[in-house]
C-alpha positions as CSV (number, residue, x, y, z in Angstrom):
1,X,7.4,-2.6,6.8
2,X,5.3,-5.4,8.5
3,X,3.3,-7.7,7.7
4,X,-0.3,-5.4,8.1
5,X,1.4,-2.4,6.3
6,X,2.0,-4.4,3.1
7,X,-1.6,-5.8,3.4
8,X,-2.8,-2.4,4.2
9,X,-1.1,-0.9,1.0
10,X,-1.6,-3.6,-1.5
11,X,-5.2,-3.4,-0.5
12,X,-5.7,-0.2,-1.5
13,X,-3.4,-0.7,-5.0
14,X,-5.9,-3.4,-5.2
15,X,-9.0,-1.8,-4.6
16,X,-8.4,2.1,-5.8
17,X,-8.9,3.4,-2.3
18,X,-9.1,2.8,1.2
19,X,-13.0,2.7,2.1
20,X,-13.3,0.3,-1.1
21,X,-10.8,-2.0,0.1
22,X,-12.3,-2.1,3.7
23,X,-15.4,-2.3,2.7
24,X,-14.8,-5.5,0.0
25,X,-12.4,-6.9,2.2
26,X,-14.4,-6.5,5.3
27,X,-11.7,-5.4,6.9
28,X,-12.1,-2.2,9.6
29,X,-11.5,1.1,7.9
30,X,-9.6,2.8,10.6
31,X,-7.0,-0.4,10.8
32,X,-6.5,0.1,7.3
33,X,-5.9,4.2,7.1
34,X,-3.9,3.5,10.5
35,X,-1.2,0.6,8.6
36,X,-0.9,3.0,5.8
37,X,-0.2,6.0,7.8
38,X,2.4,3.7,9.7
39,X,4.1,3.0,6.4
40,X,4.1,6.2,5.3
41,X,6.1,7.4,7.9
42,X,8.7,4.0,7.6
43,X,8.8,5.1,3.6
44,X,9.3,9.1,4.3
45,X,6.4,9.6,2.7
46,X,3.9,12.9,4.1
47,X,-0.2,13.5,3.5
48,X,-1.6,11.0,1.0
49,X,1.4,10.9,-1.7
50,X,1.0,8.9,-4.6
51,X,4.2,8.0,-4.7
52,X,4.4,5.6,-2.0
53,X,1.4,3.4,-4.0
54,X,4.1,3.5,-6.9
55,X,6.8,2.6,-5.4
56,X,4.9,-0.5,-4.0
57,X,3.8,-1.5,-6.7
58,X,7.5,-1.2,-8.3
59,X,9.1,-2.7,-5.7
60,X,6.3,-5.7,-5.8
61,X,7.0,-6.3,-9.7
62,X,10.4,-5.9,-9.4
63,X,10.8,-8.9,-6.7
64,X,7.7,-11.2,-9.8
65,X,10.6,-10.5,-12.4
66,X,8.0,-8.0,-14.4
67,X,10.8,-5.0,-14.1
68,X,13.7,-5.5,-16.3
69,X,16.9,-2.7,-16.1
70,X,17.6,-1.7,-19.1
C-alpha cells in the first residue's frame, strides 16, 4: 500500500468514518474515499468490508509489539 492509503485508512480507524476524518482532519473527502477504495482493491477486499479496517489495525499492533502468538 502507499503512503496516502495507510493515512487514508488509519484516518478513518481513527476517526470512525470517512466524512469525520475529512472533516477533523481537513482533509478532502473524495481523496480520502478514493485512497481507501485504492487499498481495498491492493488488500482484495470489495464494497465497504470491515474486515480490511481490522486487519489494519492487526497488522499496525502487530508491528507496536501489542499482538503476542500464543
Amino acid at each position: 500500500m502507499t503512503k496516502c492509503q495507510c493515512y487514508a485508512v488509519r484516518l478513518v480507524c481513527k476517526h470512525g468514518g470517512s466524512k469525520r476524518a475529512a472533516y477533523t482532519e481537513g482533509v478532502e473527502l473524495r481523496a480520502i474515499e478514493h485512497h481507501l477504495m485504492k487499498a481495498r482493491q491492493q488488500m482484495g477486499m470489495f464494497g465497504n468490508d470491515i474486515r480490511m479496517y481490522l486487519l489494519w489495525d492487526r497488522w499496525t499492533r502487530k508491528d507496536e509489539g501489542e499482538l503476542y502468538d500464543e
